[in-house]
C-alpha positions as CSV (number, residue, x, y, z in Angstrom):
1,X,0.0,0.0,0.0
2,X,2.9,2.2,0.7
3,X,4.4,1.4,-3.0
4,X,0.6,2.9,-4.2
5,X,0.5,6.2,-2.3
6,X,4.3,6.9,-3.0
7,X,3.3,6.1,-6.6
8,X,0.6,8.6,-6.8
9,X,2.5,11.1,-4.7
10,X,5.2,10.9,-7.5
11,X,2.8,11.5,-10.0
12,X,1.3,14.0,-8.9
13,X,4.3,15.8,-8.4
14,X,5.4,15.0,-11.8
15,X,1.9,16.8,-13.1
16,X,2.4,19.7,-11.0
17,X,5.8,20.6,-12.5
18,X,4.7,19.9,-15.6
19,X,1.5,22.8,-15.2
20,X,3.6,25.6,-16.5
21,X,0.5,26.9,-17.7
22,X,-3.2,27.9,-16.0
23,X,-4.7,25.9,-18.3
24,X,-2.1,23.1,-17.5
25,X,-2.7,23.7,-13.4
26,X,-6.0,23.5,-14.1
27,X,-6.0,20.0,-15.9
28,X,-3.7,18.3,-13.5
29,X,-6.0,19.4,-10.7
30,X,-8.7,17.6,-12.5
31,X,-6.7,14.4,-13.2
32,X,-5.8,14.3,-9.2
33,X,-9.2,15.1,-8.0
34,X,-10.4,11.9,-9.4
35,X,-7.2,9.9,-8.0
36,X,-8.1,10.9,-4.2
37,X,-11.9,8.9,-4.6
38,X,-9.8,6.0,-6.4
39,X,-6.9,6.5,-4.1
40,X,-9.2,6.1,-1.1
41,X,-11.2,3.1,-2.9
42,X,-7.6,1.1,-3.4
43,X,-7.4,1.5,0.5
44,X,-10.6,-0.2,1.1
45,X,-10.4,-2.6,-1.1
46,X,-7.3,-3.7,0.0
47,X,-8.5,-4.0,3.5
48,X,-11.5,-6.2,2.0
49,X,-13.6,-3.1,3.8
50,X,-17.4,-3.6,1.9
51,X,-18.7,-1.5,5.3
52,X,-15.8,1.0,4.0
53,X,-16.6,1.1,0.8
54,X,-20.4,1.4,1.0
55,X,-19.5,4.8,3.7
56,X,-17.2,6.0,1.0
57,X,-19.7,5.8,-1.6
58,X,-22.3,7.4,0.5
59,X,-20.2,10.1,1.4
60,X,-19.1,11.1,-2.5
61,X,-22.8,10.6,-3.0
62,X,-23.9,13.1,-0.5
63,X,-21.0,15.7,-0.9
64,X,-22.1,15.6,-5.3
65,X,-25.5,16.4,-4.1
66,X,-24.9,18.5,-1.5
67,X,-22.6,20.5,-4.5
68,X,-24.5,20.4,-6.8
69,X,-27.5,21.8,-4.4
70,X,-25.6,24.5,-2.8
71,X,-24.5,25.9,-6.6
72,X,-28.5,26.1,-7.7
73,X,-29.4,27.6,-4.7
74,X,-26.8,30.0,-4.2
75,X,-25.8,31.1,-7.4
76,X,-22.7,32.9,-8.0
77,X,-21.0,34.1,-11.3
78,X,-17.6,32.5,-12.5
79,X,-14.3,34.9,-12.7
80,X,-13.8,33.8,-16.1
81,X,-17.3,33.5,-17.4
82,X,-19.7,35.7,-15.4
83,X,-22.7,33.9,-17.7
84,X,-22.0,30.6,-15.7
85,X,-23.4,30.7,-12.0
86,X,-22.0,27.9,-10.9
87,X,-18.9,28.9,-9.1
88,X,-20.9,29.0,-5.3
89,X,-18.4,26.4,-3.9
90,X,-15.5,23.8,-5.6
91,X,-17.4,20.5,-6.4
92,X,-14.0,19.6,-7.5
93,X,-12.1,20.7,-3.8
94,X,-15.2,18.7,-1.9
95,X,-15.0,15.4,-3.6
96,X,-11.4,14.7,-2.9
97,X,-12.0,16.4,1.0
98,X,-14.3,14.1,1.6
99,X,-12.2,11.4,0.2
100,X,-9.1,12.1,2.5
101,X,-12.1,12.5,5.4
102,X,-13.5,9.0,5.0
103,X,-9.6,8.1,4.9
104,X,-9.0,10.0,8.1
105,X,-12.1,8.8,10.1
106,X,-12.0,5.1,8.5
107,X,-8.1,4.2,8.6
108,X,-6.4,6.8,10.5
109,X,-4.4,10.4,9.7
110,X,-1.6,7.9,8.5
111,X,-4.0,6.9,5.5
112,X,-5.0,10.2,5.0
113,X,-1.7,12.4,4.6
114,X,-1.2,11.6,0.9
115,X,-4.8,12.5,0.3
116,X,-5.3,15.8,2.0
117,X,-2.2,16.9,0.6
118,X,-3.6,16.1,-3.3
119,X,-6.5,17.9,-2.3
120,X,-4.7,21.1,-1.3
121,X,-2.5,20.8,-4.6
122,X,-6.6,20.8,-6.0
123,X,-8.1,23.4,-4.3
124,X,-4.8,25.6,-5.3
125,X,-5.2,24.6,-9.2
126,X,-8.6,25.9,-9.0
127,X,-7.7,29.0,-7.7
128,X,-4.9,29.5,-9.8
129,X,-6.6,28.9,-12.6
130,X,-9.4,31.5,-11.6
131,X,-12.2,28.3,-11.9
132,X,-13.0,29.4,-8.0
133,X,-12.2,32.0,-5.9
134,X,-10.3,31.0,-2.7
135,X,-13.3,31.3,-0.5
136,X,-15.3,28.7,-2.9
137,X,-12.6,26.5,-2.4
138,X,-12.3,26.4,1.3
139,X,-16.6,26.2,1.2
140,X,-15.9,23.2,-0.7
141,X,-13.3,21.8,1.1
142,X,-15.2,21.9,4.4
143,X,-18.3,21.1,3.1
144,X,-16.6,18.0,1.5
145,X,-15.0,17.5,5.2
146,X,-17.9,17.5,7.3
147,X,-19.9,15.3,5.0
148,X,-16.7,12.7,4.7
149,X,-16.7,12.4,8.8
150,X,-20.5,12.4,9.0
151,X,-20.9,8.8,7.2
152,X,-17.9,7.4,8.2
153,X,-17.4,5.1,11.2
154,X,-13.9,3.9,12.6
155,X,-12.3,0.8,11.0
156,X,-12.2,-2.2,13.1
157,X,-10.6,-5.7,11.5
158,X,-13.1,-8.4,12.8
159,X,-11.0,-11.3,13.9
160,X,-12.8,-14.9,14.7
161,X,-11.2,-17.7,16.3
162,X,-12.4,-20.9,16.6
163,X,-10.8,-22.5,20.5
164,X,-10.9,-26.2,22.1
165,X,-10.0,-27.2,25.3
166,X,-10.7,-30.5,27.1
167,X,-14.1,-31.1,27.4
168,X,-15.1,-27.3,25.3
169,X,-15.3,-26.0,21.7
170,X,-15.9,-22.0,21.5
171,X,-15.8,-18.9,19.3
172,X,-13.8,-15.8,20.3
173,X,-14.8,-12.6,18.3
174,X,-12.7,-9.5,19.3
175,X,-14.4,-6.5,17.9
């Protein structure tokens, strides 16, 4: 798991000095604000998590709503195209929050590092490219926080052991 999240980590790093550009920035934040979801997913699957996985999908879930909600309701024009009013919060900050939340809350800060850290380098593509202002990306990035810890519950492995002694047969289940 290590190898995965130093992999990802390297490319991201690898995208960012490669955005010389706005519009460059601005793509690479795209391409790494779908890896934190499939970054968290890898985690859970590799911990055989289906509780973990079904919280992680309910949180995305929730946080696109929630989004795409907010934006209707409170619309606000783009920098860069004042005809779209969809700029109210960062739909692309609050998926990859609550990502690196459900990490957090699920698996522990260890987990989470590499993820909160691509969502920064996210939230600051947006702003740079002037596709959010920075208070629409810290609105994002909490809303996509809160509603990553709401749905999440702490990871505990399940182990069963089957015990005999003379005379006894039993089933030990630490929780």
């Amino acid at each position: 798991m290590k190898k995965l999240f130093l992999t990802l980590m390297l490319l991201t790093s690898m995208v960012a000095n490669a955005a010389s550009s706005s519009a460059k920035l601005r793509k690479a934040g795209d391409y790494v604000q779908i890896s934190v979801p499939l970054l968290a997913l890898a985690h859970t699957v590799f911990h055989k998590d289906t509780t973990g996985a079904q919280q992680l999908a309910l949180g995305l879930y929730i946080t696109q709503v929630s989004v795409f909600t907010f934006k209707h309701v409170f619309p606000v024009p783009r920098q860069l195209n004042p005809n779209n009013t969809q700029s109210s919060i960062s739909g692309h900050t609050a998926i990859p929050m609550a990502s690196a939340a459900y990490l957090q809350q699920r698996y522990g800060w260890q987990a989470a590092i590499p993820a909160y850290l691509l969502s920064a380098f996210v939230g600051y593509s947006r702003v740079h490219s002037k596709a959010h202002r920075l208070n629409e990306v810290i609105g994002g990035a909490v809303l996509g926080q809160f509603l990553g810890y709401l749905v999440t519950t702490s990871f505990k492995e399940q182990n069963v052991h089957l015990t005999a002694g003379p005379g006894s047969i039993g089933l030990v289940v630490n929780f």
